[in-house]
ROFI-663775 format. One record per residue (C-alpha): y, z, x. Coordinates in steps of 0.25 Angstrom, whole numbers, plus 5000, padded with zeros to 4 digits. Layout:
N
<atom><north>Y</north><up>Z</up><east>X</east></atom>
...
***
This chain:
318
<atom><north>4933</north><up>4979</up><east>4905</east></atom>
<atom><north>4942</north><up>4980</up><east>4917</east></atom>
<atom><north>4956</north><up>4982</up><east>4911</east></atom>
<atom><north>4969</north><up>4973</up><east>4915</east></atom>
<atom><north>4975</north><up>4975</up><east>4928</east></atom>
<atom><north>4990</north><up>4981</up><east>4927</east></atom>
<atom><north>4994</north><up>4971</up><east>4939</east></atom>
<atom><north>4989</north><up>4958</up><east>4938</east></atom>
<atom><north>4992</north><up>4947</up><east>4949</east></atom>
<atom><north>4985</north><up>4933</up><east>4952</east></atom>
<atom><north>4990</north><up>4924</up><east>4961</east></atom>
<atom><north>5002</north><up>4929</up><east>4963</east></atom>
<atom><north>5011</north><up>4920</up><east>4975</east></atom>
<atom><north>5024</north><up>4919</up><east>4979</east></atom>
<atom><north>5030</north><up>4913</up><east>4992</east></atom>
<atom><north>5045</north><up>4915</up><east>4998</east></atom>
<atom><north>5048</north><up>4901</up><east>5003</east></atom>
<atom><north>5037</north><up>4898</up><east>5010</east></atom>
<atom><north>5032</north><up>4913</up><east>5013</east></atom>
<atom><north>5020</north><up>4916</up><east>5003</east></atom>
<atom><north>5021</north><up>4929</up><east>4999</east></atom>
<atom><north>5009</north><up>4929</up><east>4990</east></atom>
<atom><north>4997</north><up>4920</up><east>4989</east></atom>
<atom><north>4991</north><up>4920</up><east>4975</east></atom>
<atom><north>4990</north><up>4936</up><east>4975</east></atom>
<atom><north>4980</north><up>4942</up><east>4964</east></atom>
<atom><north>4977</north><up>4955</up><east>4961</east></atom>
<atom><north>4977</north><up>4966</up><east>4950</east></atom>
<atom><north>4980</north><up>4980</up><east>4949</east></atom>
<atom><north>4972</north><up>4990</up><east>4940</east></atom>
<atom><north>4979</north><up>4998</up><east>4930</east></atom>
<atom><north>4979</north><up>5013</up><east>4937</east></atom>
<atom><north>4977</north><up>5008</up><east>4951</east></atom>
<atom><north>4982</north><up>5009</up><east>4965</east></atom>
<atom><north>4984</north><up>4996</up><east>4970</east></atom>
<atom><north>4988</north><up>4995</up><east>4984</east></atom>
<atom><north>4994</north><up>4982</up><east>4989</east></atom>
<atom><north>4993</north><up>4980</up><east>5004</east></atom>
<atom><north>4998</north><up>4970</up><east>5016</east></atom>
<atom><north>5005</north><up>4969</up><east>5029</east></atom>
<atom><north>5020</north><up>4965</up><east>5026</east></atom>
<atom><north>5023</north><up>4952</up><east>5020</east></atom>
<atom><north>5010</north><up>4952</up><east>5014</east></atom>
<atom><north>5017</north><up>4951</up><east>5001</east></atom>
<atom><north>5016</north><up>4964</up><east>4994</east></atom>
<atom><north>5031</north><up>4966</up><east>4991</east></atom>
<atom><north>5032</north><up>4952</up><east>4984</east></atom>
<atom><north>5020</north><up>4957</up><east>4976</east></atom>
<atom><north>5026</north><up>4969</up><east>4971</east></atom>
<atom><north>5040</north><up>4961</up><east>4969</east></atom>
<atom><north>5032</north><up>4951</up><east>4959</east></atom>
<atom><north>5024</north><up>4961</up><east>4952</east></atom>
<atom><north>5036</north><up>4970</up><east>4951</east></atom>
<atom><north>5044</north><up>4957</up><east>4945</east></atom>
<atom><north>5055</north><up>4956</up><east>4955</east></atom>
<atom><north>5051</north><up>4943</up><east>4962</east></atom>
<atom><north>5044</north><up>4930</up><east>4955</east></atom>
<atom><north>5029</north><up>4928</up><east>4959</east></atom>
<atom><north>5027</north><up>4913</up><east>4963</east></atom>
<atom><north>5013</north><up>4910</up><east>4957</east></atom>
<atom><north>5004</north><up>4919</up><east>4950</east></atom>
<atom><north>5002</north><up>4930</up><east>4940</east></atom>
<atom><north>5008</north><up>4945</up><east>4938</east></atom>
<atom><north>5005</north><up>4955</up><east>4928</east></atom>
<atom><north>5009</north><up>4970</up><east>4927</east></atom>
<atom><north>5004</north><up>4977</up><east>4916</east></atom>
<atom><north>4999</north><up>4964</up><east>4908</east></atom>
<atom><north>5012</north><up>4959</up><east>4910</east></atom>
<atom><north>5016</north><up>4945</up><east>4919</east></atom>
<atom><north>5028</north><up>4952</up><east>4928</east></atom>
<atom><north>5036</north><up>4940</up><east>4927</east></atom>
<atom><north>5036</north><up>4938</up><east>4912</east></atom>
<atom><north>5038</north><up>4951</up><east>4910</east></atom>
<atom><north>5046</north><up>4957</up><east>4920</east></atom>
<atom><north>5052</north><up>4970</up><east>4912</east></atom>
<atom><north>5039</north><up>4973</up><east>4905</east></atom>
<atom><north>5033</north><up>4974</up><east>4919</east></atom>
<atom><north>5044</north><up>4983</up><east>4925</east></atom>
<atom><north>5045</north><up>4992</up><east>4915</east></atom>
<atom><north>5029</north><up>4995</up><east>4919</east></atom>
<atom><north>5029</north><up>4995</up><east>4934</east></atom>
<atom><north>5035</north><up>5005</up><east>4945</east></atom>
<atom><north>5039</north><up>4998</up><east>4957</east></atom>
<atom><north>5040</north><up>5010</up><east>4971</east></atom>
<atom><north>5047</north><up>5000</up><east>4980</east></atom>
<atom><north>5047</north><up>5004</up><east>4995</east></atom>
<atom><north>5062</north><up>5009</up><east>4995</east></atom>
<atom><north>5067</north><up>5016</up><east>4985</east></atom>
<atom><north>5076</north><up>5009</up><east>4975</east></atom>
<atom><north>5080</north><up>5024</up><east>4969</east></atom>
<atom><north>5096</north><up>5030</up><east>4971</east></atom>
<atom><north>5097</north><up>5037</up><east>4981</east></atom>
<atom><north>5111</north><up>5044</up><east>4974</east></atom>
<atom><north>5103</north><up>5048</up><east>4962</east></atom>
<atom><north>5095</north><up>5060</up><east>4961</east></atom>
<atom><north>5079</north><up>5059</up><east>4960</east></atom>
<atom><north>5080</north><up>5062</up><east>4944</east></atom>
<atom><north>5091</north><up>5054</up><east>4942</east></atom>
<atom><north>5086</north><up>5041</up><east>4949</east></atom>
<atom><north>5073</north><up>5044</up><east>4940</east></atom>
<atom><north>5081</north><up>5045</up><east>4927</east></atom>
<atom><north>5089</north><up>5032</up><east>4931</east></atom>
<atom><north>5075</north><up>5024</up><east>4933</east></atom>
<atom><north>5071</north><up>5030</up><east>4919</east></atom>
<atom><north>5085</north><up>5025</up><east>4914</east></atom>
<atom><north>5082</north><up>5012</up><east>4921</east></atom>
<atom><north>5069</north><up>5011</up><east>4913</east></atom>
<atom><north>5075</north><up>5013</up><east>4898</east></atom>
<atom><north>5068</north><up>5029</up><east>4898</east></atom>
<atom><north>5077</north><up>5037</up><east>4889</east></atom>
<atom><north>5083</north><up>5048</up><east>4893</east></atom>
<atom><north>5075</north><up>5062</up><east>4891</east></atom>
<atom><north>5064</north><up>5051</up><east>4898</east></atom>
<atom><north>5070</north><up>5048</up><east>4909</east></atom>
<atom><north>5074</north><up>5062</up><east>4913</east></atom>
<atom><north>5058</north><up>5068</up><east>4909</east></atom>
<atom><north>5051</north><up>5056</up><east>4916</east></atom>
<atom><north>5061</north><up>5059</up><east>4930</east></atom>
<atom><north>5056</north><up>5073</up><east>4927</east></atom>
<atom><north>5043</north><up>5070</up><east>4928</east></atom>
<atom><north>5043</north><up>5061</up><east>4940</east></atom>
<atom><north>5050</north><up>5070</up><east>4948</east></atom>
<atom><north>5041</north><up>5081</up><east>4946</east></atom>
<atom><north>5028</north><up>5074</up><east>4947</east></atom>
<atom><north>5035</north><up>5068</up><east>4962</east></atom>
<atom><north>5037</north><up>5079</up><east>4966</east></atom>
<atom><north>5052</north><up>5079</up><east>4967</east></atom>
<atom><north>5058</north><up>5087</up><east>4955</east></atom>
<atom><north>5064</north><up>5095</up><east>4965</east></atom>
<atom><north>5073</north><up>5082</up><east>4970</east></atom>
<atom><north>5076</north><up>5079</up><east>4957</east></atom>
<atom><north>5091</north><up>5080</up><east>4959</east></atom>
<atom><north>5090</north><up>5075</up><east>4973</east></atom>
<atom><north>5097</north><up>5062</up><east>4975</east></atom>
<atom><north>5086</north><up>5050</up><east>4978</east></atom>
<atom><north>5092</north><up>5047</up><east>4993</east></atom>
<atom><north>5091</north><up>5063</up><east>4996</east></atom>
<atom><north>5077</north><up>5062</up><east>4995</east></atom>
<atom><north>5066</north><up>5061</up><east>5006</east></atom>
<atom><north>5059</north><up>5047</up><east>5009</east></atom>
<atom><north>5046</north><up>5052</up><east>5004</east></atom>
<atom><north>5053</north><up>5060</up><east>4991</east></atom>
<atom><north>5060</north><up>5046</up><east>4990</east></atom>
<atom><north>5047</north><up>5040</up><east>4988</east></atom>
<atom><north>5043</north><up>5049</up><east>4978</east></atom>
<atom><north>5056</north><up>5048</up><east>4969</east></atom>
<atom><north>5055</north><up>5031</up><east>4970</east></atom>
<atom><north>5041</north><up>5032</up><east>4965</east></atom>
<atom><north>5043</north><up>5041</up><east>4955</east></atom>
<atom><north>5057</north><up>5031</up><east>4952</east></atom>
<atom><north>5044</north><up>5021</up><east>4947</east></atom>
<atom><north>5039</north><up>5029</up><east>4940</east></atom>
<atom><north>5049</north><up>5033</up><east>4929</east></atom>
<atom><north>5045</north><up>5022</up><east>4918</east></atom>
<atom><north>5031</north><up>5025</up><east>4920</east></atom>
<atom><north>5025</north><up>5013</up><east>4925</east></atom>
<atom><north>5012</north><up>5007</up><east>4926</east></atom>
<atom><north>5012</north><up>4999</up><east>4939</east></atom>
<atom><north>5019</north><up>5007</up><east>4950</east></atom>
<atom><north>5022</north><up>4998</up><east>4963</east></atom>
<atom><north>5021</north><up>5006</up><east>4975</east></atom>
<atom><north>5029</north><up>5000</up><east>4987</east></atom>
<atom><north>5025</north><up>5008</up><east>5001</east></atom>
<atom><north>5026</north><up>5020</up><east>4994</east></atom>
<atom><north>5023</north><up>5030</up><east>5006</east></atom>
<atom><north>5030</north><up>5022</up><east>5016</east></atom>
<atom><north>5039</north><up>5030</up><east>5027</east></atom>
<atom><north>5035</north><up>5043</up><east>5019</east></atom>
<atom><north>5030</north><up>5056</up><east>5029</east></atom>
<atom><north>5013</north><up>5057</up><east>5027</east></atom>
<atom><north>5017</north><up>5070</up><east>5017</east></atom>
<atom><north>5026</north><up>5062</up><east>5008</east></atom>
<atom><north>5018</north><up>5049</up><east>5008</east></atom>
<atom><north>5005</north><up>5056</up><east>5006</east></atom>
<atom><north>5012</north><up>5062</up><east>4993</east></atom>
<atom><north>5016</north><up>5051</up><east>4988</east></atom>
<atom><north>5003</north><up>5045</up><east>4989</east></atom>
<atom><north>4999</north><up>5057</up><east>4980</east></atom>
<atom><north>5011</north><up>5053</up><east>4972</east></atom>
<atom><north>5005</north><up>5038</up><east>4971</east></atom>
<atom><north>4992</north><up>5043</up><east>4967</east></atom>
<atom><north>4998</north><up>5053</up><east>4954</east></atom>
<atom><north>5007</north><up>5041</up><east>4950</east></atom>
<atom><north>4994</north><up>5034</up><east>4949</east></atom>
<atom><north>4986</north><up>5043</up><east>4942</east></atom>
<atom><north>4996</north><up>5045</up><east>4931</east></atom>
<atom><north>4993</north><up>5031</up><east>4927</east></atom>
<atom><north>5002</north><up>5021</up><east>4935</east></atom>
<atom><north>4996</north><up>5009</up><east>4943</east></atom>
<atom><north>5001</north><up>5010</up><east>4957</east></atom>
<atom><north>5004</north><up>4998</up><east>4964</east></atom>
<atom><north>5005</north><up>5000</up><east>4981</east></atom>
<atom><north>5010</north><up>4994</up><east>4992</east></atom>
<atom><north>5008</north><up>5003</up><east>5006</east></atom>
<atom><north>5006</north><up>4998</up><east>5021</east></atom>
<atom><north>4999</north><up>5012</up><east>5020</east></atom>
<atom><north>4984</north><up>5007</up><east>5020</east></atom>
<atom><north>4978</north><up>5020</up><east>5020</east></atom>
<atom><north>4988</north><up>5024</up><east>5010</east></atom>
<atom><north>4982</north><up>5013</up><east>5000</east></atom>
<atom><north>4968</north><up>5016</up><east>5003</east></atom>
<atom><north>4970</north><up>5029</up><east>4998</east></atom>
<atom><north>4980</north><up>5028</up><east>4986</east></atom>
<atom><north>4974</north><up>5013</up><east>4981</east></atom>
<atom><north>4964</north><up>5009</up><east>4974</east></atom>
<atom><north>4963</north><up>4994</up><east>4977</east></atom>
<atom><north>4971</north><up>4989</up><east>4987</east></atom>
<atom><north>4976</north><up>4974</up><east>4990</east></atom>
<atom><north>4979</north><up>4968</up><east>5002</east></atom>
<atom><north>4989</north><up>4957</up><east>5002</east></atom>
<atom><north>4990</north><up>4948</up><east>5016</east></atom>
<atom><north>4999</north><up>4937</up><east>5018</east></atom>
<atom><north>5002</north><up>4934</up><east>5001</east></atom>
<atom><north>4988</north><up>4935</up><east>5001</east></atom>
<atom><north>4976</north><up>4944</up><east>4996</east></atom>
<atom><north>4969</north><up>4949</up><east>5006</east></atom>
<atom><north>4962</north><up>4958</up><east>4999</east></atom>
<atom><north>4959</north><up>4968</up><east>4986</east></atom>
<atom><north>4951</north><up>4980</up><east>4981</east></atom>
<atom><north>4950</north><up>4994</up><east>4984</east></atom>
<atom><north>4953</north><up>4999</up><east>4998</east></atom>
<atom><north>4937</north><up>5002</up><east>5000</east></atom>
<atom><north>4934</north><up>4988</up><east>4997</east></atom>
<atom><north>4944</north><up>4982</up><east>5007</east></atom>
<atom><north>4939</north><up>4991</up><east>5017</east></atom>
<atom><north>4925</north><up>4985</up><east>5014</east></atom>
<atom><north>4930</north><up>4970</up><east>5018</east></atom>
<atom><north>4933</north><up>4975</up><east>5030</east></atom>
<atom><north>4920</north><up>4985</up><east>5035</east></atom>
<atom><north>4917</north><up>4975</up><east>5044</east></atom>
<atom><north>4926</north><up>4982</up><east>5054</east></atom>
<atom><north>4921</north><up>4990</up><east>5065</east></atom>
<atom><north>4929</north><up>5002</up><east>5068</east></atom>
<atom><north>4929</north><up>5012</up><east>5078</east></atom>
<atom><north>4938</north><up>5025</up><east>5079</east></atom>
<atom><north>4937</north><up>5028</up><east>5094</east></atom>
<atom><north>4945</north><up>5039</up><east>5101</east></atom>
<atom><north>4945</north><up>5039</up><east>5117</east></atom>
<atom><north>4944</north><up>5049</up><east>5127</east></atom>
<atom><north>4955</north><up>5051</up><east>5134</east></atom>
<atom><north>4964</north><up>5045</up><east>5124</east></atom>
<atom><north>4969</north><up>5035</up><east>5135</east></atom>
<atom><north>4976</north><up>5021</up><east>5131</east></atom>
<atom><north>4963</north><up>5012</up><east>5127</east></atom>
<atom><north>4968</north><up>5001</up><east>5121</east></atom>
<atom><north>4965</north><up>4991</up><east>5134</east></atom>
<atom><north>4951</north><up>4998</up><east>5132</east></atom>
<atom><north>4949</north><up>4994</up><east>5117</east></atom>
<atom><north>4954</north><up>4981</up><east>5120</east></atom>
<atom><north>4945</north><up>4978</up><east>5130</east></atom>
<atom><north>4934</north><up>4979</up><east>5121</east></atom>
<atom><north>4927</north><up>4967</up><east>5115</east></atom>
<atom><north>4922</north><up>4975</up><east>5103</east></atom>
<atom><north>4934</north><up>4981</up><east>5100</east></atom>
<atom><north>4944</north><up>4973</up><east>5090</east></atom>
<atom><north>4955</north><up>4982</up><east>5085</east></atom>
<atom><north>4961</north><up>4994</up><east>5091</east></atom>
<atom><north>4970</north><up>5004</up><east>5086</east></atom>
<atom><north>4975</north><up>5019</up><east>5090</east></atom>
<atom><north>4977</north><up>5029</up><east>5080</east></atom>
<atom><north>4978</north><up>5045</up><east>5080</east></atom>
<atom><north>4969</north><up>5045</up><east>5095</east></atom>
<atom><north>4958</north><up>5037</up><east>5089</east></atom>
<atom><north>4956</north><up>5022</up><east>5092</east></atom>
<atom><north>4952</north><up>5012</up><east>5079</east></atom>
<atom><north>4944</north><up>5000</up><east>5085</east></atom>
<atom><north>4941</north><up>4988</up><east>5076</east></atom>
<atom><north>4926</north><up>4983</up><east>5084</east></atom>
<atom><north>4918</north><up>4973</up><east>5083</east></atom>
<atom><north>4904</north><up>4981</up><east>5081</east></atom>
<atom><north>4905</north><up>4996</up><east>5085</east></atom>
<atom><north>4893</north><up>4997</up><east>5093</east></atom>
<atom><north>4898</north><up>4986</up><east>5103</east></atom>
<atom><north>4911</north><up>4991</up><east>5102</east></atom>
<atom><north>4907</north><up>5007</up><east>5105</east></atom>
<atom><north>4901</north><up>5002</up><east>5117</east></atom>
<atom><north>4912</north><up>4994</up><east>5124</east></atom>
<atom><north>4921</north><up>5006</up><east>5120</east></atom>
<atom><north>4911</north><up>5016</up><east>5126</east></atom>
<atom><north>4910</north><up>5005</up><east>5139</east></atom>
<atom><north>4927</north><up>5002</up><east>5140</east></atom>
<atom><north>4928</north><up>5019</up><east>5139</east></atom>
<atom><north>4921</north><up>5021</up><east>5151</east></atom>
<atom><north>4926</north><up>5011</up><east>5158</east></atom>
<atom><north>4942</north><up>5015</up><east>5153</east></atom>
<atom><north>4938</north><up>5032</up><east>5157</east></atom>
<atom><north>4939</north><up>5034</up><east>5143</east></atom>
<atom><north>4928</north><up>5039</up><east>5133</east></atom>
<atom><north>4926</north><up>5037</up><east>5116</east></atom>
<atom><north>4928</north><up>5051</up><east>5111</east></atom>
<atom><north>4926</north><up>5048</up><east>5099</east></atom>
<atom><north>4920</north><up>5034</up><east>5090</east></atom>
<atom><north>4918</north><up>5032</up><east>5077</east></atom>
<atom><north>4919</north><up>5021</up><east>5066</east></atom>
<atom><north>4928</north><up>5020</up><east>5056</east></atom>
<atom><north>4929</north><up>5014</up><east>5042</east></atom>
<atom><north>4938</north><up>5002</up><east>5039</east></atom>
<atom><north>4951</north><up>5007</up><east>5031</east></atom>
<atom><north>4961</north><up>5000</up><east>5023</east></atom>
<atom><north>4969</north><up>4998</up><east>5034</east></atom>
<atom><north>4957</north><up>4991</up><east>5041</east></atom>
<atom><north>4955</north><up>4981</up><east>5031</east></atom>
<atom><north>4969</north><up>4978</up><east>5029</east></atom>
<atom><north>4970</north><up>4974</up><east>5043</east></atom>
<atom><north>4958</north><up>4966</up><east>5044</east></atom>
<atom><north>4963</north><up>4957</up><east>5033</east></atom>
<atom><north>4977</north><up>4956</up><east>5037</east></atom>
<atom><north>4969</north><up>4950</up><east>5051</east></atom>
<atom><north>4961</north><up>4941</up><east>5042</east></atom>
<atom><north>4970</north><up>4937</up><east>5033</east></atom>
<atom><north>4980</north><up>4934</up><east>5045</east></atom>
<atom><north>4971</north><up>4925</up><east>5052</east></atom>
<atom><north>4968</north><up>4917</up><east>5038</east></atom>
<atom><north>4981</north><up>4915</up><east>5036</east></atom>
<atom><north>4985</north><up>4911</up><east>5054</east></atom>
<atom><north>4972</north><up>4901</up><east>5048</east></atom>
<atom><north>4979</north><up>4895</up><east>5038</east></atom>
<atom><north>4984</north><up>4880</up><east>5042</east></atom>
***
């Protein structure tokens, strides 16, 4: 028997004036998951975490954490949920133990608690060297590490995760993926928001994809990328690397074209037709293909081929 999901949403709307922020949003999360929630800016991912985190009222439909409505009962859903927002709300004039302690304080943990759980956290992030370092001493990705840690001292079950790599160095942020991973192996549900689409792929194991209040889509990243293997794409590196994007355009088979690390990512209509007005335009240009080969649609792919769709449905709409 599939067992309850520890979030459960249906039909979730709200509206600001006339902005529509969400439009009848359903979706559940699975107790032990990560759950990536994706979509360009304004999409509404932010007034979703604020509903499910019972700071702002939904409009129309239903939210559950833990089995519990989020509006009806607000403290029992609180006292069982972590939220990592994307700027630290920590004190900076406090050192690292003592904001833990204080959070612990804040939570009702008793004394000799609250100092062994701050104690615990700060060995297993890594930061029990900085323990008596003041917050606003630390580095941004160290920053990271204590504010995540910060939701982590009443032992929730659903931890909100808001851009948590975001600005961090490659070192740091692959880290804290590490991090992200270990929280969730030790039993917590981990709730993400990222514009890192290769970041998701890798940490999640179903994704959602929210355009315009809208679902766009949902399931585990490999059967997103499924919706959209229709795709044709080439990498294509040229010879000498001279500036061929009048080249690319020119060709009828080639829809999309972008330049990354020396190597060219087309978007074509059939690779066959599309290899040979490449290998034609080349000549023609003095240049030559060096090296072709096809590629395998990613996350990233698939999100932007329904932010296209959906954004032409919605231009449609009278």
């Amino acid at each position: 028997m599939r067992s309850v999901p520890i979030i459960s949403v249906s039909n979730l709307s709200k509206s600001f004036g006339s902005l529509r922020a969400l439009r009848e949003v359903s979706f559940s999360v699975q107790r032990g998951e990560i759950f990536a929630y994706l979509g360009p800016n304004g999409a509404g991912k932010t007034t979703t975490i604020r509903i499910l985190g019972g700071l702002l009222p939904r409009d129309a439909g239903e939210v559950s954490i833990c089995g519990a409505d989020v509006a009806r009962e607000p403290v029992f859903v609180k006292e069982r949920i972590g939220v990592v927002p994307d700027e630290s709300n920590l004190y900076p004039e406090l050192t690292c133990r003592r904001n833990l302690e204080y959070l612990g304080e804040l939570y009702g943990l008793r004394r000799g608690m609250r100092s062994a759980k701050a104690t615990e956290l700060l060995e297993f992030f890594a930061l029990t060297g900085r323990a008596d370092t003041p917050f606003g001493a630390l580095s941004r990705g160290l920053k990271r590490r204590l504010t995540i840690a910060a939701a982590l001292v009443h032992e929730p079950e659903v931890v909100f995760l808001d851009e948590p790599t975001s600005g961090l160095d490659v070192p740091s942020a692959r880290a804290l993926r590490e991090l992200i991973r270990s929280i969730n192996r030790r039993g917590a549900t981990v709730f993400l928001t990222t514009h890192n689409l290769q970041e998701a792929e890798v940490l999640s194991q179903r994704v959602l994809i929210l355009i315009q209040g809208r679902v766009a889509a949902l399931g585990t990243p490999a059967e997103i990328r499924q919706r959209v293997q229709r795709l044709n794409l080439l990498a294509v590196t040229f010879s000498p690397q001279i500036e061929v994007a009048p080249l690319l355009k020119a060709c009828p088979a080639v829809l999309q074209a972008s330049f990354q690390n020396g190597v060219w990512r087309l978007e074509v209509t059939e690779a066959h037709a599309a290899l040979q007005q490449l290998v034609s335009f080349a000549e023609a240009a003095g240049v030559r293909l060096s090296e072709i080969s096809t590629m395998t649609a990613s996350l990233e792919d698939a999100f932007m081929s329904l932010l296209t769709e959906c954004t032409t449905k919605e231009e449609a709409r009278p």
